[in-house]
Every structure is written in C-alpha cells, then in structure tokens.
C-alpha positions as CSV (number, residue, x, y, z in Angstrom):
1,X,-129.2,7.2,78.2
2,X,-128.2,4.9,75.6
3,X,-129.9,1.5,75.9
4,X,-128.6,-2.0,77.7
5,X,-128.8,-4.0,74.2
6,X,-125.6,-5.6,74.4
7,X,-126.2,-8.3,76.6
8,X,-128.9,-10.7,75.4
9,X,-130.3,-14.1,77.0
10,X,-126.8,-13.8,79.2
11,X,-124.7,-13.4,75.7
12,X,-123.0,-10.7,74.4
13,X,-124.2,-8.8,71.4
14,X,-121.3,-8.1,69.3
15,X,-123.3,-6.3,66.6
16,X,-124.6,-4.3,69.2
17,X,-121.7,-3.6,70.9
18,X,-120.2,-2.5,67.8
19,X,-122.7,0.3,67.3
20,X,-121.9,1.4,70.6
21,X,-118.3,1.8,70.3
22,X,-118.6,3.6,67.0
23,X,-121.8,5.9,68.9
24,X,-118.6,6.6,71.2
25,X,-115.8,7.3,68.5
26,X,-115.5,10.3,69.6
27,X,-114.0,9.0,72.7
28,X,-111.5,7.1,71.3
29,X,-110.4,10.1,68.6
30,X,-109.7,11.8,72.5
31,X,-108.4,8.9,73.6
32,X,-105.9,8.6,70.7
33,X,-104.9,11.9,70.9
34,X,-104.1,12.4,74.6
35,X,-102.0,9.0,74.2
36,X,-100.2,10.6,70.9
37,X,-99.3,13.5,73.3
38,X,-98.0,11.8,76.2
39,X,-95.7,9.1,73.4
40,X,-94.2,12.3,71.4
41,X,-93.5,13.7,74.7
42,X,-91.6,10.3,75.9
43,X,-89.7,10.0,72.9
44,X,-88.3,13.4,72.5
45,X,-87.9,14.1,76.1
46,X,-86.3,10.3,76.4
47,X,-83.1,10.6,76.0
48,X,-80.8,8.1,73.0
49,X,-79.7,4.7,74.4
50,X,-76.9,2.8,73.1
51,X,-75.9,-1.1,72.9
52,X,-73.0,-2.8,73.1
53,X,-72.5,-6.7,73.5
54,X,-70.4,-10.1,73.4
55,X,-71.1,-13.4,72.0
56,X,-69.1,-16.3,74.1
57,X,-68.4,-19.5,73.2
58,X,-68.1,-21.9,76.5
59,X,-65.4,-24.4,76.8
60,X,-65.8,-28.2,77.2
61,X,-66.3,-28.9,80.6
62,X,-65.1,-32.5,80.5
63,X,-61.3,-33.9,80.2
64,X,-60.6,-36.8,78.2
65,X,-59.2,-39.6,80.4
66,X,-56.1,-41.6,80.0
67,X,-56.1,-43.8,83.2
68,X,-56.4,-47.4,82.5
69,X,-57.9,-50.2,84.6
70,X,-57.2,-47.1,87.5
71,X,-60.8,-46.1,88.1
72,X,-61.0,-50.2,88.8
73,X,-58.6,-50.7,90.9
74,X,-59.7,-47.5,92.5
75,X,-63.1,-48.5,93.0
76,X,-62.3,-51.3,94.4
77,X,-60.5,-49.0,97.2
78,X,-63.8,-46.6,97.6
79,X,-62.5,-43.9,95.1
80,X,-64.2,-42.2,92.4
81,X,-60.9,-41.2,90.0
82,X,-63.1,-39.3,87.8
83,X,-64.8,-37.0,90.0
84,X,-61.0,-36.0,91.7
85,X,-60.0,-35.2,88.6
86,X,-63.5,-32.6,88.0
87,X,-64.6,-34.4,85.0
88,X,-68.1,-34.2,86.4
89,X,-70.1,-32.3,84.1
90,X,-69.2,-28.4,84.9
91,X,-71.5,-25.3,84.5
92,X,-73.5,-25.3,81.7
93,X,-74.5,-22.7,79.5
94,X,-78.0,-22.5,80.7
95,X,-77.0,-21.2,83.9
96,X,-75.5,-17.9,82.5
97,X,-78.1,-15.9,82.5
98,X,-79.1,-16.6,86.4
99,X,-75.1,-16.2,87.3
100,X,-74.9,-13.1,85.4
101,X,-78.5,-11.8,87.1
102,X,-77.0,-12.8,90.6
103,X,-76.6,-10.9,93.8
104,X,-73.2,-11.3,93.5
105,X,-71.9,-10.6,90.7
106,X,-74.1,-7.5,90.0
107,X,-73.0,-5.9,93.5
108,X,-69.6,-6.0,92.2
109,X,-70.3,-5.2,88.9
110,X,-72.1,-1.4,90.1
111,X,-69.1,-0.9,92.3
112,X,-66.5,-0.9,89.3
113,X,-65.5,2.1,88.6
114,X,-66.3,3.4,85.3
115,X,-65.5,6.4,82.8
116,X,-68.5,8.7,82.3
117,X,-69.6,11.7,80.3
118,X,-68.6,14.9,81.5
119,X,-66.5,13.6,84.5
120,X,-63.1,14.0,84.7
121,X,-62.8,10.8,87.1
122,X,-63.8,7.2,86.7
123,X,-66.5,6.2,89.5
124,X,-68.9,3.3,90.3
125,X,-72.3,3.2,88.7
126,X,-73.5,3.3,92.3
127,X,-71.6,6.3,93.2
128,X,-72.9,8.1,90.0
129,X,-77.0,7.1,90.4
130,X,-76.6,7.9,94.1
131,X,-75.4,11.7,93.2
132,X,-77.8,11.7,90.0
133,X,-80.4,13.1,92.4
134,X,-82.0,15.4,89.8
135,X,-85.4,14.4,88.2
136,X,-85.3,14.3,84.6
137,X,-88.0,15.6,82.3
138,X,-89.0,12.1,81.3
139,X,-89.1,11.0,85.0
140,X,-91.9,14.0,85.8
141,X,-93.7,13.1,83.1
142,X,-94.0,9.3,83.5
143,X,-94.3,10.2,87.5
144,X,-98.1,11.6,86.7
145,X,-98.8,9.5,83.6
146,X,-98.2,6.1,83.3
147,X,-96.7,5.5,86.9
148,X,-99.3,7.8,88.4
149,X,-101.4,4.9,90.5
150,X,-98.0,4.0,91.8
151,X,-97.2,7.9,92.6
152,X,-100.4,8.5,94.6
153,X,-99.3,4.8,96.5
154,X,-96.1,6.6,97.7
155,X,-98.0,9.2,98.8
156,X,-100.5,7.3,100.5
157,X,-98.8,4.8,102.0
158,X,-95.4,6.0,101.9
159,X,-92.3,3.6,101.8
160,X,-91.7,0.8,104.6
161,X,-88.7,1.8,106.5
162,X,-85.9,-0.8,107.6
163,X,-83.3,-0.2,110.1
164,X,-80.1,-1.1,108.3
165,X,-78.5,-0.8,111.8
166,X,-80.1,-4.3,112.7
167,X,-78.7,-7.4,112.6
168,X,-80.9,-9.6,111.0
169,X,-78.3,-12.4,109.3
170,X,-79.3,-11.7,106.1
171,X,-78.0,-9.1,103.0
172,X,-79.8,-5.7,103.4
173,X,-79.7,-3.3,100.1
174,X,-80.2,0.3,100.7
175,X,-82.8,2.1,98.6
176,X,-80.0,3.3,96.6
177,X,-78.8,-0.5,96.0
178,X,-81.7,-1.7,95.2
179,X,-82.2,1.0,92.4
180,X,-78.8,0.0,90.8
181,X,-79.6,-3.7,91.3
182,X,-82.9,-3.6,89.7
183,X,-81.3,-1.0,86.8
184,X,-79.1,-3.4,85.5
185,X,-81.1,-6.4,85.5
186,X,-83.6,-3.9,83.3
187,X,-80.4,-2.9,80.9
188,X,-78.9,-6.3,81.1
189,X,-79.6,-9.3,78.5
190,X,-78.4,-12.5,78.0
191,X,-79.5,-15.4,75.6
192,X,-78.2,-18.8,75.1
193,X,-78.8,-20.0,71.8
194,X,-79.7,-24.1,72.1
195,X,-78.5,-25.2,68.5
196,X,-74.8,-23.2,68.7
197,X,-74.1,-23.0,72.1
198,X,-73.5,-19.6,71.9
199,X,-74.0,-16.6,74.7
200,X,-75.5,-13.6,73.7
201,X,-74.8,-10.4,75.9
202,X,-75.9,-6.9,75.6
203,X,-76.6,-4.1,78.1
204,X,-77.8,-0.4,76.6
205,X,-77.3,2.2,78.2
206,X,-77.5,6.0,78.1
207,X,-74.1,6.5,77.1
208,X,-72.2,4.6,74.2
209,X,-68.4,4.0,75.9
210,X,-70.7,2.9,79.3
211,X,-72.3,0.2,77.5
212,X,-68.7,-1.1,76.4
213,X,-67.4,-0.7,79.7
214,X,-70.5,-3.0,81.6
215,X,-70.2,-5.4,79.0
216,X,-66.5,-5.5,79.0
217,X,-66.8,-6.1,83.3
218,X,-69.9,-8.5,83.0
219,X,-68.0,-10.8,80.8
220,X,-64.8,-10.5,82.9
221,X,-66.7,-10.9,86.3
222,X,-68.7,-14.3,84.4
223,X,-65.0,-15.4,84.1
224,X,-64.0,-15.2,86.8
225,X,-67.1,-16.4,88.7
226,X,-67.0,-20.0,86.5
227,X,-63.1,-20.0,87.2
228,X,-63.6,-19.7,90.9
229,X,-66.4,-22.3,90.6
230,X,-64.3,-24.9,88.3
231,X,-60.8,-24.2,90.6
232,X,-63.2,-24.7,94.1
233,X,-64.5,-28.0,92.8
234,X,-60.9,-29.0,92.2
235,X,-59.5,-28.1,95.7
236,X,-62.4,-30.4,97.2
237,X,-61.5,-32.8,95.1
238,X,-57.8,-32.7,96.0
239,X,-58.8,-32.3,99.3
240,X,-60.4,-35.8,98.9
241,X,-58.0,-37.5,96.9
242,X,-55.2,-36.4,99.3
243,X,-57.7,-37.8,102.2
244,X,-57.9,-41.3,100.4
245,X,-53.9,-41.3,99.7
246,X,-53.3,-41.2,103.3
247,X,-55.6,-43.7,104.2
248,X,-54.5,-45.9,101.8
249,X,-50.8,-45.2,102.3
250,X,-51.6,-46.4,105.9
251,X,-53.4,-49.7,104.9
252,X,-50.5,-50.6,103.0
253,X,-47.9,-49.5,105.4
254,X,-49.7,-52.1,107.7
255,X,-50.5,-54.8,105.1
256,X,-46.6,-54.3,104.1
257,X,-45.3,-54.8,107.7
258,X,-47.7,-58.0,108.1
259,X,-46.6,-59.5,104.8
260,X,-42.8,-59.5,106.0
261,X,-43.3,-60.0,109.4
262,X,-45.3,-63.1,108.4
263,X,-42.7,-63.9,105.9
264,X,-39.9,-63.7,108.3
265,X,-41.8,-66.1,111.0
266,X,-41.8,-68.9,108.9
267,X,-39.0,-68.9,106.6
268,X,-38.4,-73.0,106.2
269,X,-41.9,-73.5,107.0
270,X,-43.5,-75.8,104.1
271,X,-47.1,-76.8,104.9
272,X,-49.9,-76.2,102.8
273,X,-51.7,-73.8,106.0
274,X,-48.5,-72.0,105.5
275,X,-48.5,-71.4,102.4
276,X,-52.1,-70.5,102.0
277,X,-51.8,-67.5,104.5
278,X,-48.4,-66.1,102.8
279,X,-50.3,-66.3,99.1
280,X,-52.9,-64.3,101.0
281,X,-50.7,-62.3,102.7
282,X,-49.0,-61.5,99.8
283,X,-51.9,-60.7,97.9
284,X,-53.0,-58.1,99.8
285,X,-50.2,-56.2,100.2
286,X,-49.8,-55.9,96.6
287,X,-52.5,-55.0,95.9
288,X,-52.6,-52.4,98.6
289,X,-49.2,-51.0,96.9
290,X,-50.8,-50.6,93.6
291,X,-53.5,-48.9,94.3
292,X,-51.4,-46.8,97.1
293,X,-48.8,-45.6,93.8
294,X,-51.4,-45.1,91.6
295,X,-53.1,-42.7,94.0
296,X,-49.8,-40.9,94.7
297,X,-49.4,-40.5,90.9
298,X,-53.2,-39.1,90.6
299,X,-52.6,-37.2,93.9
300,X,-49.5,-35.3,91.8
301,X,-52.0,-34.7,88.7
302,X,-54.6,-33.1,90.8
303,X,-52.0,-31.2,92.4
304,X,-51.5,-30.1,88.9
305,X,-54.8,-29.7,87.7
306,X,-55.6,-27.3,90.4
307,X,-53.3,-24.8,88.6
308,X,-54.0,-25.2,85.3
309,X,-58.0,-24.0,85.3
310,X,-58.9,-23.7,81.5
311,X,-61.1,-20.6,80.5
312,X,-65.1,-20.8,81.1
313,X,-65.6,-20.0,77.9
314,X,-63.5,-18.0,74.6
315,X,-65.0,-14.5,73.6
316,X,-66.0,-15.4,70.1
317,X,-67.2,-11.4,69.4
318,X,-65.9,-9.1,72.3
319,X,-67.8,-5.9,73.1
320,X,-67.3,-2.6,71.2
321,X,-68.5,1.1,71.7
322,X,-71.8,1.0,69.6
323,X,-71.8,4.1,67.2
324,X,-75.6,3.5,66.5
325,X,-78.3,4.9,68.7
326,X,-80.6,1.4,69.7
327,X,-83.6,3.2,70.8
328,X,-87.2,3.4,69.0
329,X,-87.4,6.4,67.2
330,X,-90.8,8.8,67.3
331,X,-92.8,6.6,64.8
332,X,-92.4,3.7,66.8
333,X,-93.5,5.8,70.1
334,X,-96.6,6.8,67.5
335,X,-97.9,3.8,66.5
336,X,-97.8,1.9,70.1
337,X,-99.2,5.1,71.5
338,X,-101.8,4.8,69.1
339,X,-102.9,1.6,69.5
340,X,-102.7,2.4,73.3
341,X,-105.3,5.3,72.9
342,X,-108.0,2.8,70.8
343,X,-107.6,0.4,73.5
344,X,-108.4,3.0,76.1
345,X,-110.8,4.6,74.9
346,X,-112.9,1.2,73.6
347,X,-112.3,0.5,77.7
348,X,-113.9,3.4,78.7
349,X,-117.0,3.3,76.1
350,X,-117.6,-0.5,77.3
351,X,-116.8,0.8,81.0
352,X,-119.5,3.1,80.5
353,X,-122.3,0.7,78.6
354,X,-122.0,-1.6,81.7
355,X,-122.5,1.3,84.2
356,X,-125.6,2.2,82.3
357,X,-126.6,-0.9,82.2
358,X,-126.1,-1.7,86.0
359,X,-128.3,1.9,86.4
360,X,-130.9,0.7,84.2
361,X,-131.5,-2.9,86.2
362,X,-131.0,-0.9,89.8
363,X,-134.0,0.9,88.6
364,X,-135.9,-1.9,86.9
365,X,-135.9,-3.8,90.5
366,X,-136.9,-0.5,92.6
C-alpha cells in the first residue's frame, strides 16, 4: 500500500505527490490510450460539417428632423413630435443575437422547408429530424462513453411525461421540438463586433447547401422580425398622434366658435374689459389653430412614414454554399483526447492516494 506522504502538517506535498503520479504512469499511458481510442473513433465515425454565414451591417435607427419650433408648440399641447415620428432609439445591434436565439423566430425558422441530400422534395428541418429516427454510429458510441452517466439517468429515472392535451396557458414543445430548438441554438452563431458594428452569422451544419439555406432564412426571418418591430412602433405612434389631432381639432373647433361668438357680441363695444377678453380670446384660438394644422400636417407624415419602413440592416457579405469542410480533422481529435487521457488518469492516481490514505487513518483510529 503506498504510503499517505502527501499531505503534511494539513499541506500538500507537491514533491511527494509528484512521485506518486509518476509511481502511477502507467495509469495514465492507459488512460491516454483508451481516450486516443474513443477520439479516433469520434472523428472518423463523425461525420464532415460545413459553414456558411452573413456579415450585416444595421441601419441608423434615427431620422434627421426638419420640424421647427413644432416640437414647442407641440409640447406645449402635451405632444411628444419626436417619438410619433419613431425617432426613439430603435433595436440595437446587441440585441441580435437574443432575437435570432428566440422562441419565435427559431420555431419558424425549423418549419421552412428546405432542400436536402438525397430527397427529391424540400421539407422542414423538423419534419426531417423527426423521420431521422436511426442512431448513427457516432450517437452509440458517445451514448456509452462520454454521455454514459446521462444514459444510465434515462434509464433509471426515465423521462418526465407531460400531457400536451392540457391546457396550461403557456407554449408546450414536443420532445421532438425541443430537439430541433436546442439543435439550432447549438449550430447557430452570432457576434456583434463593438468597434464596426458589424453582425457576424454562421450556422454549420452536416450538409454544405443546408448551411446556405438556414443562413439565407435566419437573416431573412431577422428582417423581417426588426421590420415588424420598427412598422409596430410606428402604428402606435400614429395611433397616438391621430388621438391628439382629434383632441386638439376639437379644442380649436370650440376656442374658434368662442372667439367669433365673442367677437360678434360686442362689435361697437370699446372698453378696455372688452378688449382685454377679445386679445385673450383671440389668443387662444390662434394658437389652438396652429398647433391643430401642424398636427394635421405631422398626422399626414406619419401616415406616410408607416409605409416607408427602411431596412433593419444591409447584408454587407450574404451567405454562400461553403466548399470547405469546417470541422476538426483527426489531429485535432488526438491531441484534445490526449490531454483528456493525462487528466484522467492523474484523477484517478490522486483519487486513489486519497482512498489510501482515508484507509490508513480509519485504521490508525481503530
């Protein structure tokens, strides 16, 4: 039994626990050799993968602004000119990568139908990995290697079952949803780089013209998200606008008919009471007209603005079929494999020293 000498005065020995790990090289020479198996194995039973991607450069989200002492008088009326008009900052960059990672937009983008290899049809992604029943050679092997603690869990425990059938209120994914969901968030990458602005998106894939094709969808889908978002703020905000143009089209309606009813009363009327309440009079319902035409005139621009949504962003480098494979090749596999077995097997020599010494202190104290 080899002796408890690494740990002295509640320290660890490092010279000592050196000479116990090389005692044990042996192990990890095993250790590095099983590990060499499994990653030649993985990497020529794994099959080539391909990327494809997109850089975008997204547009200016605010409008340059050509109203005038408008947004004064406007103010002055309880209306923000600049937010009807959606020059509020828009979506930023930043937010990409959650948008493109959403519920939403990923359900619709495993639903497109796509061209694959060896059908004569174009199908959805979910239709394909819901009829790719068969277990691939890399799947066993992984199944009782690395994933093998999460194998004997299935077993065990089995999977918690949930009756789709009930109403609960909230979105339910199938097994088979979930497995497409959480395969494209695994293929899918996006970057935003902080000094250019730009968007960086790449998905790889199995199969070269796939890749194309889920980029190609992501960055239309992305487009048409930020639209929808950029055109919905604008309707609420012509919605609002239209809201304060009626309101204010009745204030001066009413200020109007008091001005010239007033003014009619006391035509030939010349006292200084008099002429105090017509200035006033007067005063008001001027200003009640100009800020009632202005609004009508910013009314007709957000009218207009509404259908003339500018592009979230201009593909700067638009995706194409990659001809390259992107996977690691074998040395790659080799060397992290490698490193993986001199790990282990330094584990289980340690593991080992401490159970000894455990042993040896259990029988010190009996």
């Amino acid at each position: 039994m080899m002796k408890p000498s690494i740990i002295k005065e509640d320290k660890i020995d490092l010279i000592a626990l050196g000479k116990i790990i090389w005692a044990g090289r042996k192990i990890i020479y095993y250790s590095i050799g099983l590990c060499i198996v499994v990653g030649l194995l993985i990497a020529l039973l794994s099959p080539p993968k391909y990327k494809a991607g997109a850089t975008l450069l997204p547009s200016p989200d605010s409008k340059s602004s050509n109203m005038g002492g408008l947004s004064a008088l406007a103010g002055m009326a309880g209306v923000n000119i600049g937010s009807m008009l959606g020059q509020s900052a828009g979506i930023s960059a930043d937010v990409y990568p959650q948008i493109l990672n959403s519920y939403p937009l990923i359900n619709e983008l495993i639903h497109e139908a796509y061209n694959f290899r060896g059908l004569d049809k174009s199908i959805s992604l979910y239709d394909f990995m819901e009829g790719d029943t068969v277990e691939s050679a890399l799947d066993k092997v992984s199944k009782y290697t690395i994933k093998l603690p999460w194998t004997i869990k299935d077993l065990l425990i089995g999977k918690t079952a949930v009756d789709k059938n009930e109403s609960y209120g909230v979105i339910f994914l199938t097994e088979d949803e979930l497995k497409a969901h959480k395969y494209i968030r695994e293929v899918l990458n996006v970057s935003v780089d902080i000094n250019t602005g730009l968007v960086s998106m790449t998905i790889e894939v199995e199969e070269p013209v796939l890749a194309a094709q889920l980029v190609n969808v992501a960055v239309e889908l992305l487009q048409k998200y930020i639209s929808e978002h950029k055109t919905d703020k604008l309707k609420l905000n012509l919605n609002f606008i239209q809201e304060r143009y009626l309101e204010r089209k009745l204030d001066f309606e009413k200020k109007q008919i008091e001005f010239l009813r007033y003014k009619d009363s006391h035509r030939g009327v010349v006292t200084e009471r008099a002429d105090f309440k017509f200035q006033q009079l007067k005063d008001e319902y001027e200003l009640a007209e100009l800020i009632y035409k202005e609004l009508a005139q910013q009314f007709e621009q957000a009218s207009i603005a509404v259908k003339e949504v500018s592009p979230a962003f201009t593909v700067i480098e638009p995706p194409k079929v990659p001809d390259e494979k992107s996977s690691h090749g074998k040395v790659y596999y080799l060397i992290v494999f490698t490193l993986l077995g001199v790990f282990i097997g330094i584990c289980i020599i340690i593991g080992k020293s401490f159970m000894h010494l455990l042993i040896y202190k259990i029988k010190q104290h009996a």
